[in-house]
C-alpha positions in Angstrom: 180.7 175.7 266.8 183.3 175.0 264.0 185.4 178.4 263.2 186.8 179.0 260.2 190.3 181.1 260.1 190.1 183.8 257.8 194.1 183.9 256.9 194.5 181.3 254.4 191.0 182.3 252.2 192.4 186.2 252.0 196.1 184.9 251.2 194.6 183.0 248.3 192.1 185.4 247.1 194.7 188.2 247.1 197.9 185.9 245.6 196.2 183.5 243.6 192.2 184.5 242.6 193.0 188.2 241.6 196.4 187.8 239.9 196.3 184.8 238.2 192.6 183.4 237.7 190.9 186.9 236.8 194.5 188.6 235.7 193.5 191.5 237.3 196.2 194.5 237.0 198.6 195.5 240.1 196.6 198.2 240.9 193.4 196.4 241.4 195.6 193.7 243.8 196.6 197.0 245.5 193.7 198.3 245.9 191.0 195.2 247.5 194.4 194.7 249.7 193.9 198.3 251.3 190.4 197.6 251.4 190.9 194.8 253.6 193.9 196.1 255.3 191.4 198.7 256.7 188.4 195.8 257.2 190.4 193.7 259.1 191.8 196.8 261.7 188.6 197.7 262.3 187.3 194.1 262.8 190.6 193.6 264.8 189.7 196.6 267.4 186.2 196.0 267.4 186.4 192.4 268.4 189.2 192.9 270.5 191.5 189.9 268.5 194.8 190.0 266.2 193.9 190.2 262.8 195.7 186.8 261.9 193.4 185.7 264.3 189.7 186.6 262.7 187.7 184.2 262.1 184.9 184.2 259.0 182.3 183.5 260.9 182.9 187.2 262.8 183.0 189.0 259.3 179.1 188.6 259.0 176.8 191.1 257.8 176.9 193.9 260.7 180.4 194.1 261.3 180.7 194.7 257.2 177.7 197.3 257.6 178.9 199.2 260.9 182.6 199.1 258.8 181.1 200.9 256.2 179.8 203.3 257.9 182.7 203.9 260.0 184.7 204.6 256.6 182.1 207.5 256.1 181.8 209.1 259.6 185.0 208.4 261.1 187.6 208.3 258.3 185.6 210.8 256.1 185.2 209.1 252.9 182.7 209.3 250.3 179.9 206.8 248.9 182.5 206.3 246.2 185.1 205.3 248.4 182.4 203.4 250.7 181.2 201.5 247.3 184.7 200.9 245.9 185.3 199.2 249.8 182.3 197.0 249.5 183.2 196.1 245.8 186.2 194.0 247.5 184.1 192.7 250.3 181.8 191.4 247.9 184.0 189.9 245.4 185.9 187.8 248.3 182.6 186.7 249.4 181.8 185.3 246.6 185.1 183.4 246.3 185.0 181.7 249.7 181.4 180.8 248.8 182.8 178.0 246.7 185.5 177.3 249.8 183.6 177.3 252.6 179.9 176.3 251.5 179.1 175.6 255.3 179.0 180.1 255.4 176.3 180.5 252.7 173.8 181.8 254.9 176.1 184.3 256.0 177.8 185.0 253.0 174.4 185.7 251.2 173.4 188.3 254.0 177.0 190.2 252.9 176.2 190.3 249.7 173.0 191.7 250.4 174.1 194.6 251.7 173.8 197.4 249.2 175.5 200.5 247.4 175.0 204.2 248.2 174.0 206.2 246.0 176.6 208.9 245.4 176.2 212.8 244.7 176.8 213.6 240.9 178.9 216.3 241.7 180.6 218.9 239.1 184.5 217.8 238.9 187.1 220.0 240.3 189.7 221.2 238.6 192.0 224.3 237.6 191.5 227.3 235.7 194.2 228.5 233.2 195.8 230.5 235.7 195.9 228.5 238.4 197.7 225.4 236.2 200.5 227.6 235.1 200.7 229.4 238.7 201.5 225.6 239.6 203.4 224.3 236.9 205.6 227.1 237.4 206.1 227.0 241.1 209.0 224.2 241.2 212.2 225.9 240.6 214.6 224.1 238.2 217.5 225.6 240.0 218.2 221.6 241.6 217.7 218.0 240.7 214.7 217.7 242.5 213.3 220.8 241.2 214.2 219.7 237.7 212.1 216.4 238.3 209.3 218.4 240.3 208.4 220.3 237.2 208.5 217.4 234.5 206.0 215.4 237.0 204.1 218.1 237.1 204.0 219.0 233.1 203.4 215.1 232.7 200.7 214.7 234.5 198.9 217.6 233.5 199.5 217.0 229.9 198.9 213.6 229.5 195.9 214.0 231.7 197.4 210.4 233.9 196.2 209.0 237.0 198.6 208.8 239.7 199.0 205.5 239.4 200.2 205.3 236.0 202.5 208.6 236.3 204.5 206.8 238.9 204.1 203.4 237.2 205.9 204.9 234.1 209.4 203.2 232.9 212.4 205.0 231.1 211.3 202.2 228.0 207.8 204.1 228.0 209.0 207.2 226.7 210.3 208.5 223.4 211.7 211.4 222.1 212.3 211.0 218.6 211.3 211.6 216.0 207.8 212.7 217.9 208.1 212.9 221.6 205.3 210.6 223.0 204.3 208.1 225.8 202.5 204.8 226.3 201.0 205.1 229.1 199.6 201.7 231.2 195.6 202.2 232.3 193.1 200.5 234.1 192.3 197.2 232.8 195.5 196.4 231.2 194.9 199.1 228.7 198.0 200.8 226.6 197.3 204.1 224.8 200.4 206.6 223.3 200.1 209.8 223.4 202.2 212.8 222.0 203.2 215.1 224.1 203.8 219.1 223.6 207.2 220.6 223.4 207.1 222.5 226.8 206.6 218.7 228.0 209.1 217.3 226.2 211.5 220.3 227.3 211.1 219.3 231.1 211.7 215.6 230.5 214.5 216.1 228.7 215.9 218.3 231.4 214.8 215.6 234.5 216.2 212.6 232.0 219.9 214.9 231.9 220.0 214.8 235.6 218.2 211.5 236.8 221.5 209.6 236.9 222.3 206.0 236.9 219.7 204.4 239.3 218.6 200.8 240.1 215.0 201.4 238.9 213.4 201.1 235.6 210.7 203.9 236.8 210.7 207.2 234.7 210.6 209.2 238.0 212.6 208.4 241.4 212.6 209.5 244.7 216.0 211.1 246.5 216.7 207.8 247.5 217.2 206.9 244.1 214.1 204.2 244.5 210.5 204.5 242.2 208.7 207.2 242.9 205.2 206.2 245.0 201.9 207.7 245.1 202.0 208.8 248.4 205.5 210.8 247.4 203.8 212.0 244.6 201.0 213.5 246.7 203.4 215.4 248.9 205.4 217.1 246.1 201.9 218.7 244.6 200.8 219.7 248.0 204.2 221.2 248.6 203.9 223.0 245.3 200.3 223.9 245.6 201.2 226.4 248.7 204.2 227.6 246.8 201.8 228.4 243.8 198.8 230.1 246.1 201.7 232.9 247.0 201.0 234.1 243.3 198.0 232.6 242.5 195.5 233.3 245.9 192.6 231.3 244.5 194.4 228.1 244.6 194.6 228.5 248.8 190.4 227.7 248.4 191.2 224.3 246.6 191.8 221.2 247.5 193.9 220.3 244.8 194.4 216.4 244.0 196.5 214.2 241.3 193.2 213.8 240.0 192.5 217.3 239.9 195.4 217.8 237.4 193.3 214.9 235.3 190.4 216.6 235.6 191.8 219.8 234.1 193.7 218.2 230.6 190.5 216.7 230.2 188.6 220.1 230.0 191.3 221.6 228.0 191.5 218.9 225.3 187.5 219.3 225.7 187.4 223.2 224.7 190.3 222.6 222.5 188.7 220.2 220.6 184.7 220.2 221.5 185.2 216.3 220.8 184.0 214.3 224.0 185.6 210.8 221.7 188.6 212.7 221.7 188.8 213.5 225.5 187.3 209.8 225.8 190.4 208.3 224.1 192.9 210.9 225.9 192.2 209.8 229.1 191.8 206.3 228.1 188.0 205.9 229.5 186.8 202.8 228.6 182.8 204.0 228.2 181.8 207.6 226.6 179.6 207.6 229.5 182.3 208.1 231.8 183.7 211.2 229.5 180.2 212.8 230.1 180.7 214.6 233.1 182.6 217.3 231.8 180.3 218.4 229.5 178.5 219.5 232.8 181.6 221.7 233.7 182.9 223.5 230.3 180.4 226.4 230.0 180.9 227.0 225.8 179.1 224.0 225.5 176.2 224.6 226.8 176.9 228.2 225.0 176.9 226.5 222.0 173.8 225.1 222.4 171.9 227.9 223.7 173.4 229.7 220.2 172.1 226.8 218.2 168.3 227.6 219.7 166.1 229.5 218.2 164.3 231.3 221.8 160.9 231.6 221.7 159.4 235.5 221.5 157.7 237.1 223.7 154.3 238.7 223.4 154.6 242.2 224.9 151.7 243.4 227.0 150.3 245.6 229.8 149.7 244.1 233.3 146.2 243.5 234.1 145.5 243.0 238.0 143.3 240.6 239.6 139.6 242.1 240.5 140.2 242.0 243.9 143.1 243.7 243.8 142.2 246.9 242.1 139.4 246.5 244.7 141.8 247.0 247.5 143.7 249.8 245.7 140.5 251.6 245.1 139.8 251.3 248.8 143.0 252.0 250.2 142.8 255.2 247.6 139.3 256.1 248.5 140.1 256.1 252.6 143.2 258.6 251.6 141.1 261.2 250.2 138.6 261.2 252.5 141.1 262.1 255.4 140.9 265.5 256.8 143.3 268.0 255.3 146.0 269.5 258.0 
């Protein structure tokens, strides 16, 4: 039986079909190379072979399906996370259908394999309290301090994924005459946005102290190299327990970069009570997408319970059921024919 080495088809899906034929961004390269970082260790222990050694006649349909649900009962993740796996999967496949035409059957069976249907699930995020507990919890007593709280103040204000708050260059921000960003989305998509003076205040303070480095990121690590999502993680963790000391009801959270999102987004939205607003903020390419936190912010559903006009109510008197005053009338009859004591 002819074998067909896996190796080449993944280097040139990953170096040549997502970068330069679909121009798809660095982060999408990043992520379908994690996605198949953790298909091919899994493949790699279950088969018992190197993964430079895999053939793809051995990724077939139920080593893709017991993956999957390996991601989900051994690794913990979600259907989103499941999905967002497959979503690589599925997209290679269909590349090497043109390369290998011999694997159709197989490839077909892949494909067939379907998405799970995630929870719609109210979004997590911060109260007022909480936010400043943590925005105040680094102390800009020290240079790392310094750059602690203008992460934190960034990414909260501009409402950024983690990606593009570490992406960020020095060239992306400017403080005159209005201090502002341009921040780099999904899809290749720019959007500038102002930024309040308590924001500015911090950057100016980190940009005073950040030093000659070889980088053109915004924000760097102690090592003087761009900061990285993983780093990025750790300092909000590490300021999250500093923060629930104050603030107790941050201890019950499992607070995210996302989570910081989450919240700008329902500030902008009770600021504003403009979902396009909150839509272009967070740079969202569908409305749809903006939706969810309409679920979340309770004044607008106020709002539209104040807008109604509730229906009245008839007032009456309860009338029991025949059978029941039957009962009563029994149950009062036997009383008063027991025997006085």
């Amino acid at each position: 039986m002819t074998t067909t080495p896996i190796a080449p088809h993944i280097t040139a899906f990953l170096q040549q079909r997502l970068p330069l034929e679909r121009n798809a961004s660095d982060n999408t390269c990043e992520s379908y190379a994690y996605a198949f970082k953790l298909l091919f260790e899994y493949a790699s222990d279950r088969l018992k072979v190197a993964p430079c050694a895999l053939n793809l006649e051995q990724l077939d349909a139920g080593l893709v399906s017991a993956f999957l649900n390996h991601l989900e009962t051994t690794r913990g993740n979600g259907a989103t996370s499941r999905n967002t796996r497959l979503a690589a999967i599925r997209s290679f496949m269909r590349f090497v259908a043109y390369r290998v035409p011999s694997a159709m059957e197989q490839i077909q069976r892949v494909l067939a394999i379907p998405l799970k249907k995630a929870e719609t699930r109210l979004v997590r995020h911060l109260t007022g309290d909480e936010m400043q507990a943590l925005l105040h919890a680094p102390v800009p007593d020290h240079r790392e301090g310094i750059r602690d709280r203008a992460m934190l103040h960034l990414c909260y204000a501009a409402g950024l994924r983690v990606s593009e708050l570490v992406g960020l260059q020095l060239a992306d921000l400017s403080l005159q005459p209005q201090a502002s960003v341009l921040v780099h989305g999904k899809g290749r998509k720019e959007r500038c946005l102002p930024l309040w003076k308590e924001t500015t205040s911090a950057l100016r303070a980190w940009l005073a102290v950040r030093g000659d480095v070889r980088v053109p990121e915004l924000f760097v690590n102690a090592q003087g190299e761009a900061m990285t999502r993983s780093g990025f993680e750790y300092i909000l963790h590490k300021h999250v327990a500093t923060a629930s000391q104050h603030c107790p009801s941050l201890s019950t959270k499992r607070v995210s970069p996302h989570v910081l999102r989450h919240t700008c987004a329902l500030t902008v939205l009770q600021a504003t009570k403009d979902l396009r607003k909150v839509s272009l903020w967070l740079g969202h390419t569908h409305l749809q997408t903006t939706e969810m936190y309409t679920r979340v912010d309770p004044s607008v559903k106020l709002e539209a319970l104040e807008s109604i006009i509730p229906p009245k109510l008839r007032s009456g008197r309860f009338k029991a059921t025949d059978h029941l005053i039957a009962l009563l009338k029994t149950r009062s009859l036997m009383r008063s024919e027991q025997p006085k004591k």
